[in-house]
C-alpha positions as CSV (number, residue, x, y, z in Angstrom):
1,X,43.3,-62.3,19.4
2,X,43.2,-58.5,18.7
3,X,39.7,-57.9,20.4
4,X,40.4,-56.9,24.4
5,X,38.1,-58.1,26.0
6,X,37.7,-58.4,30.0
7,X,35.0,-61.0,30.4
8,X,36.3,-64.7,32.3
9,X,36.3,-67.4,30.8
10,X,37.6,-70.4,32.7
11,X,35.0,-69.2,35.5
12,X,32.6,-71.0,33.5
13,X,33.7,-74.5,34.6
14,X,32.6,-73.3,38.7
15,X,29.5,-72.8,37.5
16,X,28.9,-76.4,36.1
17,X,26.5,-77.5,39.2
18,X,24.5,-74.6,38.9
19,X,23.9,-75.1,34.9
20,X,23.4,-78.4,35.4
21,X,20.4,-77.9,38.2
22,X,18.9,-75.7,35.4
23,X,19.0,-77.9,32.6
24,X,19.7,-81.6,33.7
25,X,23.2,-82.8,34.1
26,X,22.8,-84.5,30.0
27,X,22.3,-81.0,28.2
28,X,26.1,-79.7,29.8
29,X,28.6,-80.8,27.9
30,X,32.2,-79.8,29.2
31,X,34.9,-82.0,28.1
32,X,37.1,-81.3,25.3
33,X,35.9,-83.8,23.2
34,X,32.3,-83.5,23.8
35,X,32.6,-79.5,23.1
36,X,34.9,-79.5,19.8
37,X,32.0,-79.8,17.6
38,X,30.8,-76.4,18.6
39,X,33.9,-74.8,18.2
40,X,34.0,-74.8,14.2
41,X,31.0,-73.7,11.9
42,X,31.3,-73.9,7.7
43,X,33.4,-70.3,8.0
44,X,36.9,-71.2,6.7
45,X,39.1,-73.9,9.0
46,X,38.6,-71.9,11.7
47,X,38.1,-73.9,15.6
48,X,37.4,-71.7,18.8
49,X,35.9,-74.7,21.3
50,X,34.2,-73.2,24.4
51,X,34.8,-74.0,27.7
52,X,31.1,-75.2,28.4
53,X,28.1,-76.0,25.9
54,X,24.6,-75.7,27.4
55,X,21.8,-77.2,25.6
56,X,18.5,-75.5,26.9
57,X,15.1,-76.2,26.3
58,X,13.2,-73.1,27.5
59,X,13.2,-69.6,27.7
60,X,13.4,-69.5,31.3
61,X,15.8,-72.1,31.4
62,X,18.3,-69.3,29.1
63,X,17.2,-66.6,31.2
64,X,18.6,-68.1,34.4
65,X,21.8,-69.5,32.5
66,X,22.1,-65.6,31.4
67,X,21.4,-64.0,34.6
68,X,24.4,-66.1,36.2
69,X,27.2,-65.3,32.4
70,X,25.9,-61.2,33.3
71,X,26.8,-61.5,36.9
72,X,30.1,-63.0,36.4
73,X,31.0,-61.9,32.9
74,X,31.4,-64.6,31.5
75,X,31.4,-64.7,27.9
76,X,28.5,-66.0,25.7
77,X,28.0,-67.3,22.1
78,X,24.5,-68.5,20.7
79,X,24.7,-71.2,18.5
80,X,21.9,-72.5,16.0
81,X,22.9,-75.5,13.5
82,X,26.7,-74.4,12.8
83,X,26.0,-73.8,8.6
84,X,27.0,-69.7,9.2
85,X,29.9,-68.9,7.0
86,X,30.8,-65.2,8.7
87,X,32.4,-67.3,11.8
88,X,28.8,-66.2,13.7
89,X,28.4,-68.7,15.7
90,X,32.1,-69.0,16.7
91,X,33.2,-68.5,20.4
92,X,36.4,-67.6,20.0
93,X,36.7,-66.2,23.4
94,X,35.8,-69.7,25.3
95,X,33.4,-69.3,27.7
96,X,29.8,-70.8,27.3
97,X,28.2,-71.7,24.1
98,X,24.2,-72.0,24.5
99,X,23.0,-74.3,21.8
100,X,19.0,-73.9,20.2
101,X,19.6,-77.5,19.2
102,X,16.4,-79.2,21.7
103,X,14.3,-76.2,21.2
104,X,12.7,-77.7,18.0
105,X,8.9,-77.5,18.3
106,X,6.4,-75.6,15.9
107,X,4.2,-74.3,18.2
108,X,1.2,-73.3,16.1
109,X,0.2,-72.9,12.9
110,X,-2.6,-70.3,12.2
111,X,-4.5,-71.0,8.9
112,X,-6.9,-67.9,9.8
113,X,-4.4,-65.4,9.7
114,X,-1.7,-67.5,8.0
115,X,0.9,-67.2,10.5
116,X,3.3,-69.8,12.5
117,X,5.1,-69.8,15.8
118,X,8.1,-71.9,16.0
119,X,11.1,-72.5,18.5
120,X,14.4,-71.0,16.6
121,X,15.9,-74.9,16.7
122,X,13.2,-75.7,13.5
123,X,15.4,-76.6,10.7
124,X,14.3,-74.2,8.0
125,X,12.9,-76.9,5.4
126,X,11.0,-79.1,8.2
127,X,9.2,-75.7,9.0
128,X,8.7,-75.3,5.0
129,X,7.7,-78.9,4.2
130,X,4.9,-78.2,7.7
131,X,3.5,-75.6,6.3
132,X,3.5,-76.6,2.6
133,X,1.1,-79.5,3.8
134,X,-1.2,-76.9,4.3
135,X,-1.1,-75.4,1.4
136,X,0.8,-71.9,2.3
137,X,4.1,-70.4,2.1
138,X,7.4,-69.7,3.8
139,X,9.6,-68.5,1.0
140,X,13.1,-67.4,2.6
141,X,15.0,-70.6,1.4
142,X,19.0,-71.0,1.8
143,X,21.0,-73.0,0.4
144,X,21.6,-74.6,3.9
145,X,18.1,-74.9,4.5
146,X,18.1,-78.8,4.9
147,X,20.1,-78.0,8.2
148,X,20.0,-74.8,9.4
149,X,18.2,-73.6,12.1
150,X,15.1,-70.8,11.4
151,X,17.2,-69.4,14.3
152,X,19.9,-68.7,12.6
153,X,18.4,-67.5,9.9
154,X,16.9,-64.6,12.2
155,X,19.9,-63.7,13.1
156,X,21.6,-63.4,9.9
157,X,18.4,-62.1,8.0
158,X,18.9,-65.3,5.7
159,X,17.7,-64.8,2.1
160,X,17.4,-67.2,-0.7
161,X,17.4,-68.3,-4.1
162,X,13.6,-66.8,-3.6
163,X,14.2,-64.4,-2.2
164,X,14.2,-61.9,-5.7
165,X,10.2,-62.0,-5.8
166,X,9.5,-63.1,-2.2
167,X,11.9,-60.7,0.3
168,X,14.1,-62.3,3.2
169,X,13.6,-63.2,6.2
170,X,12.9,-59.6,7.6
171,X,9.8,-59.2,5.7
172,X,8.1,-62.6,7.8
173,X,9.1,-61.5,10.9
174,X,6.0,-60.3,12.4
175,X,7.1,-61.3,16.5
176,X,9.8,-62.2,18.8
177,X,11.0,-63.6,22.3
178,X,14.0,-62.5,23.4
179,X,15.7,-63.3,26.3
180,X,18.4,-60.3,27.2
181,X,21.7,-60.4,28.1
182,X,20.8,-59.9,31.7
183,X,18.1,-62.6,31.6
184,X,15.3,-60.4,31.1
185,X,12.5,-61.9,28.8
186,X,10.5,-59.8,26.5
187,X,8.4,-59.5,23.3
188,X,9.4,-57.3,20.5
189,X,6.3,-56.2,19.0
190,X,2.7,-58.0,17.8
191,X,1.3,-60.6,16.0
192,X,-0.3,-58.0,13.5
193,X,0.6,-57.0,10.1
194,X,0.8,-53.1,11.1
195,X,2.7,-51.9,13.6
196,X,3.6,-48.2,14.5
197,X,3.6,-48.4,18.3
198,X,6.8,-47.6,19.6
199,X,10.3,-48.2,18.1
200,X,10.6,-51.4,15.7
201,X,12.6,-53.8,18.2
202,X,11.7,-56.5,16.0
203,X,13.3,-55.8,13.1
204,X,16.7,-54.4,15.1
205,X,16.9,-58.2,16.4
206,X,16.8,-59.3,13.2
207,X,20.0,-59.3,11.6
208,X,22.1,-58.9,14.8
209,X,23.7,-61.8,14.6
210,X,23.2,-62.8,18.0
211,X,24.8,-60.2,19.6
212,X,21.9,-58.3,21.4
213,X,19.8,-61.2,22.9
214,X,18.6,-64.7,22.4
215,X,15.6,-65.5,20.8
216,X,13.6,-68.2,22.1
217,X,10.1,-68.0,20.0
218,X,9.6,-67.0,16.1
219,X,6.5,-65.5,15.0
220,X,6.3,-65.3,11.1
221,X,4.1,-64.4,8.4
222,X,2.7,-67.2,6.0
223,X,1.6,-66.8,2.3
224,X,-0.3,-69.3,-0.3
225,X,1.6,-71.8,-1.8
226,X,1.8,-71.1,-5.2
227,X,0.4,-73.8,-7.7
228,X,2.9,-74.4,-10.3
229,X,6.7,-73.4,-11.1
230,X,8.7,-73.6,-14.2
231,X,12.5,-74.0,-14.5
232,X,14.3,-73.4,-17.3
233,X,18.8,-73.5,-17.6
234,X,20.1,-70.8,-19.7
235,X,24.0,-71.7,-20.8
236,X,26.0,-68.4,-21.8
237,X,29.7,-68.0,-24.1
238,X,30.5,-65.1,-21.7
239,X,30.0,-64.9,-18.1
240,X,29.5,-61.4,-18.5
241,X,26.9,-61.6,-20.6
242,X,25.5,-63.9,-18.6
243,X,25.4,-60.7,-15.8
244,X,24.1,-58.3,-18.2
245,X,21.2,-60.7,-19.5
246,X,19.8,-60.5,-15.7
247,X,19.5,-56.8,-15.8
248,X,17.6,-57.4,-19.0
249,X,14.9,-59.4,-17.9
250,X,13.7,-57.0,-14.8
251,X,14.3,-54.2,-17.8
252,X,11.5,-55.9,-20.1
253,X,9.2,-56.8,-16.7
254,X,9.4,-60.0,-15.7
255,X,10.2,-60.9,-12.3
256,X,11.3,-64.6,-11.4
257,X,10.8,-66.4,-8.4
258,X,14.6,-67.6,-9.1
259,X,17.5,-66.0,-11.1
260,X,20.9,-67.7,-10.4
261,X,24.5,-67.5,-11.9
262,X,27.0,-70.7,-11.9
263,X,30.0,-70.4,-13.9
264,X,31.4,-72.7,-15.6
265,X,34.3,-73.9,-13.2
266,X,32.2,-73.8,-10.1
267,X,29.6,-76.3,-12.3
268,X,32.2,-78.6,-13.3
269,X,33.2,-79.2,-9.6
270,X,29.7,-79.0,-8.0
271,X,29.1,-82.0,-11.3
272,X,31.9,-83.8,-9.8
273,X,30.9,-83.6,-6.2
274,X,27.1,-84.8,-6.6
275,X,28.2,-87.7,-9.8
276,X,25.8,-85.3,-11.7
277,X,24.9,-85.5,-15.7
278,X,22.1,-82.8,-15.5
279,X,24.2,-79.8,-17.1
280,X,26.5,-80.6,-20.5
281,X,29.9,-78.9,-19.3
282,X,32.1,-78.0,-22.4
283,X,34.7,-75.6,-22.7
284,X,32.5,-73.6,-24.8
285,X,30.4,-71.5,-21.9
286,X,31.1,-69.9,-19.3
287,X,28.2,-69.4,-17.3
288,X,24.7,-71.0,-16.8
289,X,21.8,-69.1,-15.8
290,X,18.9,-70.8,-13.6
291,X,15.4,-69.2,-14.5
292,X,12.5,-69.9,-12.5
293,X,8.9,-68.6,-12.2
294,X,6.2,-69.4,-10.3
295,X,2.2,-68.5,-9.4
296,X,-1.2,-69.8,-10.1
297,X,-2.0,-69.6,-13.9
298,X,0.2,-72.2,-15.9
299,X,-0.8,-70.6,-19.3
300,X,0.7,-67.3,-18.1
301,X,3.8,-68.8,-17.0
302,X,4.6,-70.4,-20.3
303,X,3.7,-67.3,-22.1
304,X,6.5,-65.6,-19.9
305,X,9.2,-68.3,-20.1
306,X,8.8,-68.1,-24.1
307,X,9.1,-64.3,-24.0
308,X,12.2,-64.5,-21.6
309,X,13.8,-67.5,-23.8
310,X,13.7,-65.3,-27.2
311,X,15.3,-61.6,-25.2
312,X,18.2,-64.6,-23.8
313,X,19.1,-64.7,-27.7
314,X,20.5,-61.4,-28.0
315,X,23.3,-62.4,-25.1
316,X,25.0,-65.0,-26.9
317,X,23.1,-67.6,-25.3
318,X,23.2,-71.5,-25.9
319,X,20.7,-74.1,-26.0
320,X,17.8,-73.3,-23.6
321,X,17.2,-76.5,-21.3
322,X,13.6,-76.9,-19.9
323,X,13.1,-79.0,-16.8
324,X,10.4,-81.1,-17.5
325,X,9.3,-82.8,-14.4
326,X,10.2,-82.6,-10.5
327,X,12.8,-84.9,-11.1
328,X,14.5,-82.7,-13.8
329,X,14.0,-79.3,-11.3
330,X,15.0,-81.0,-8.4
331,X,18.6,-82.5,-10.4
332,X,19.1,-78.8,-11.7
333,X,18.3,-77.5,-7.8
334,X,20.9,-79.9,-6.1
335,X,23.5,-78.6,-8.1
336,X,22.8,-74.7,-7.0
337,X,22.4,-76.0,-3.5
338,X,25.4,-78.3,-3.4
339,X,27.8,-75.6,-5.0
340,X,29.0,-74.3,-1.8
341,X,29.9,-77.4,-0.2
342,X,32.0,-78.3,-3.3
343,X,33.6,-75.7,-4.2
344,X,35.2,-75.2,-0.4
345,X,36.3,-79.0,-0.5
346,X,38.3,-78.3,-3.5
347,X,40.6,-75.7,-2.0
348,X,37.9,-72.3,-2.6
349,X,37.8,-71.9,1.5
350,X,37.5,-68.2,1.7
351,X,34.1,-67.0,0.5
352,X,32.7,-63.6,0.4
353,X,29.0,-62.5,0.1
354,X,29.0,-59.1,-2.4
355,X,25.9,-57.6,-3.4
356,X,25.8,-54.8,-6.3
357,X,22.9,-53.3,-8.0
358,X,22.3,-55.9,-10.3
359,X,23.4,-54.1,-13.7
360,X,26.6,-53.7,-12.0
361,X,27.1,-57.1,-12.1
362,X,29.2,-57.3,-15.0
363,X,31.6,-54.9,-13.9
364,X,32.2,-56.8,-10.9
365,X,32.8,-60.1,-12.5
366,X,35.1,-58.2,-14.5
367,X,36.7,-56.2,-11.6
368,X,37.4,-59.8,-10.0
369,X,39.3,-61.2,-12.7
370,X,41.4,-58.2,-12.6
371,X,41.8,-58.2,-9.3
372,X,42.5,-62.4,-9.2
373,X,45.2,-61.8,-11.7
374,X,46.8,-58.5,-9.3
375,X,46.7,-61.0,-6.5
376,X,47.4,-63.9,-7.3
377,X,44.2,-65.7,-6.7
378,X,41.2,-68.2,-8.2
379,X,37.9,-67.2,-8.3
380,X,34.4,-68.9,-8.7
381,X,31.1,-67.0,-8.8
382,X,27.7,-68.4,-8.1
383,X,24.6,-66.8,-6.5
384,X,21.7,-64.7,-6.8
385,X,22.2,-63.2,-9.5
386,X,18.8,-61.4,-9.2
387,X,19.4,-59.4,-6.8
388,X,22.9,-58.8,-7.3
389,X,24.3,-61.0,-4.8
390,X,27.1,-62.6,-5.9
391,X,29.2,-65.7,-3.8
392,X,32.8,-65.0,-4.9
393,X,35.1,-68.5,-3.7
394,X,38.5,-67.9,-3.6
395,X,41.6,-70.0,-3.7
396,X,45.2,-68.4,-3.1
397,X,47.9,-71.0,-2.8
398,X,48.8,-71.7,0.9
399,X,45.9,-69.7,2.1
400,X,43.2,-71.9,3.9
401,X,41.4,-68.4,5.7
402,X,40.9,-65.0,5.6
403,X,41.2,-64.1,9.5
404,X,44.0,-62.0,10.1
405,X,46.0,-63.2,7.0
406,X,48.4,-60.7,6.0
407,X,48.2,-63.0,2.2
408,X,44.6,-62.4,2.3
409,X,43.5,-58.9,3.5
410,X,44.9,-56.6,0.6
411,X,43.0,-58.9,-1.9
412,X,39.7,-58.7,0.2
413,X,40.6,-54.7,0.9
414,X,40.9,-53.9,-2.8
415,X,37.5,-56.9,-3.4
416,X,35.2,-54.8,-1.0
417,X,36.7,-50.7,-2.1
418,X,35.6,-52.1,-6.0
419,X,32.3,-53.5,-4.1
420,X,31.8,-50.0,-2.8
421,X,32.4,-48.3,-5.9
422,X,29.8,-49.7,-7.8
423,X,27.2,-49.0,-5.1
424,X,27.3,-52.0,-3.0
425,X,28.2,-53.8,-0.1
426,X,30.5,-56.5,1.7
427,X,27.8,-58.8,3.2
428,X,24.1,-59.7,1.6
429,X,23.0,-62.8,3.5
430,X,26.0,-64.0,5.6
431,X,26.2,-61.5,8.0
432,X,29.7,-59.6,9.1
433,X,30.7,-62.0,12.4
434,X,34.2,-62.7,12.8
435,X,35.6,-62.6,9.6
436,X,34.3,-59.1,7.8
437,X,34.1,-56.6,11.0
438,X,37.9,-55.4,10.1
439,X,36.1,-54.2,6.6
440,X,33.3,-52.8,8.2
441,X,35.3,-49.2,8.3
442,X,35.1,-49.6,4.6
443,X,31.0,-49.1,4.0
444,X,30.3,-47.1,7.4
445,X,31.5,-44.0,9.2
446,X,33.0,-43.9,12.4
447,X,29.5,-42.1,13.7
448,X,27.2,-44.3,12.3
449,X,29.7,-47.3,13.8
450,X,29.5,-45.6,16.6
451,X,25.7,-45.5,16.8
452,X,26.2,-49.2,16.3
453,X,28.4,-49.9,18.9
454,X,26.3,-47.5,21.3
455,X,23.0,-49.8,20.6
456,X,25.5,-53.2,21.4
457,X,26.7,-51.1,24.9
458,X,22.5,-50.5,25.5
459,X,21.4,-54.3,25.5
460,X,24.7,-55.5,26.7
461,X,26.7,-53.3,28.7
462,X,29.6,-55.8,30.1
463,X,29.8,-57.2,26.2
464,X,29.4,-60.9,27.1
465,X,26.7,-62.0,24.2
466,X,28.8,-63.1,21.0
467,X,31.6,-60.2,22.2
468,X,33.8,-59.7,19.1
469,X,31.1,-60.1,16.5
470,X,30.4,-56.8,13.7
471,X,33.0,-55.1,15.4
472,X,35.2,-54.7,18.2
């Protein structure tokens, strides 16, 4: 690897006895085939397997694993349900891999102040469906959320289809336990909805990726459920036009619980993959559009759907489908969420996770193309197009990853400098990990890296917590 680093990691096998005596000889895993599994996540083929894998099931029980990795440097990667697709979760310098996998309890739900404590092992749509039953909210929703970990999605600051009217995760995070690098266990702030005592050490956890500390208990805002929801699929001739009709409907003031962009190629193999009928594919359009809005007065919902169907007209849009039951949303849904899965299988492996303004996004579907044709590669696009975040798939022949691939690089330079220039960014939802930190020089000055990398030195002076992860 390029990334020096000084921390040991074959040490961690002489320490087997002691992690054992803190978490039961079951939850330590140290042979090569029963640590494989938690050498790979969904980023590219990539496989880094650690030397150990710890399965805890307490605070305390991290703390004392942590205070014996800080003494000896030995390196550490935090691991939640392995859906990341920024190599996050990747330990790709050995050493021990603590996995949130037992620490799966919702704690308590509050229905007074409509708030929920959770371990971080909660898989994201369990902690949903919970709360749903009681009629209130958690909105963040990725695609992965039937298996990944609320955990994870901390430390990625996981967004959403719903996120465009709702907010990410961020914006729920009211509270935190966080065990430190050096075992030390704290609380980041309050369970309150204001807070302007001290420094927010909340919201600097999350997004970091794991790299500062390891957080053992969630505390995040609730809202009420909505009532009802209405879906409707908007089929475009132009993929740009597709783009500019997003813009459009934030210009004439309606905001969607959902706004997503498929194009047609990425469709036709997600159809494929799931044995799907829900969308006529024809040669004839180029993008679809999913439109969904949501709240507690039906009649006004309608009223909006019509009003957003006839401003669609003026972007050379095709028959309007509307989902008329559950069954019809959820059929339209599992092709959004299945896109991803499909797409890699069928050769796209390296995706990247762009965001623009969102009336940019036309010039970046065209600034792709031009650039697919430059370098010799095949694109897909799908995402939220909402918010401007758009999941570019690409597929370059005899390029199965992006790390360190002298093939690759150039294209994703020149992908991220025509990011840049129209205002955006290189990462919306993913998260930077392994795979983006070489680009990182791109959006970010060496001071304000610096102040970056000074913060990382703060929590974790010896660099043993996810080492190699934003940047070097």
């Amino acid at each position: 690897m390029s990334i020096p680093f000084t921390g040991n990691t074959s040490i961690a096998h002489h320490f087997l006895e002691k992690f054992e005596n803190i978490v039961g000889k079951e939850f330590v895993l140290s042979t090569a085939e029963r640590v494989a599994d938690y050498g790979s996540d969904q980023t590219e083929n990539l496989h880094f397997p650690p030397d150990v894998v710890i399965r805890p099931r307490t605070a305390p029980e991290i703390s004392e694993i942590m205070k014996i990795c800080f003494a000896h440097k030995i390196p550490v990667t935090p691991r939640g349900a392995g859906t990341g697709l920024s190599g996050g979760a990747l330990p790709q310098f050995g050493g021990v891999v603590i996995s949130f996998e037992r620490m799966n309890t919702i704690l308590e739900i509050d229905e007074e102040n409509l708030q929920v404590t959770t371990e971080p092992g909660v898989i994201t749509e369990v902690l949903q469906d919970t709360v749903k039953a009681k009629g209130l909210f958690y909105p963040p929703d990725p695609n992965s959320r039937g298996t990944c970990f609320i955990g994870g999605n901390i430390a990625e600051n996981s967004g959403g289809p719903k996120a465009l009217k709702y907010g990410v995760v961020k914006d729920y995070v009211l509270n935190l336990e966080v065990v430190l690098p050096n075992g030390d266990i704290i609380w980041t702030g309050a369970n309150v909805l204001k807070n302007a005592t001290g420094y927010n050490l909340t919201q600097l956890f999350v997004g970091s990726e794991g790299t500062l500390g390891l957080v053992t208990k969630i505390v995040l805002k609730l809202i009420p459920l909505p009532k009802y929801d209405l879906l409707m699929l908007a089929p475009f001739h132009k993929l740009e036009n597709a783009g500019a009709a997003v813009s459009a409907i934030f210009k004439a003031g309606f905001t969607p619980s959902a706004l997503e962009l498929m194009e047609i190629d990425s469709l036709k193999i997600v159809s494929r993959f799931v044995d799907s009928h829900a969308v006529e594919v024809n040669d004839g359009t180029e993008a679809h559009l999913i439109i969904e809005l949501d709240g507690n007065h039906l009649e006004t919902l309608m009223e909006e759907m019509t009003s957003i169907a006839e401003l669609l007209t003026a972007f050379d849009c095709g028959e309007l489908l509307f989902a008329d039951d559950a069954q019809q949303k959820e059929a339209l849904w599992k092709l959004r969420r299945r896109v991803a899965e499909a797409v890699k299988l069928d050769g796209y492996s390296i995706e990247e996770d762009t965001v623009v303004p969102r009336a940019q996004l036309p010039a970046l579907i065209r600034g792709v193309r031009e650039l697919g044709e430059k370098f010799s590669f095949k694109a897909v696009f799908y995402g939220h197009a909402g918010d401007g975040n758009l999941h570019i798939r690409i597929k370059k022949a005899g390029c199965q990853y992006s790390l360190n691939n002298p093939e690759v690089i150039p294209a994703l330079t020149a992908l991220f400098e025509l990011v840049k220039s129209l205002g955006g960014t290189i990462s919306a939802e993913h998260g930077i990990g392994l795979i983006q930190k070489e680009y990182m020089p791109l959006v970010f000055t060496e001071t304000e890296l610096e102040l970056m990398r000074g913060i990382k030195r703060l929590f974790d002076p010896y660099n043993i917590l996810n080492a190699g992860k934003i940047f070097d």
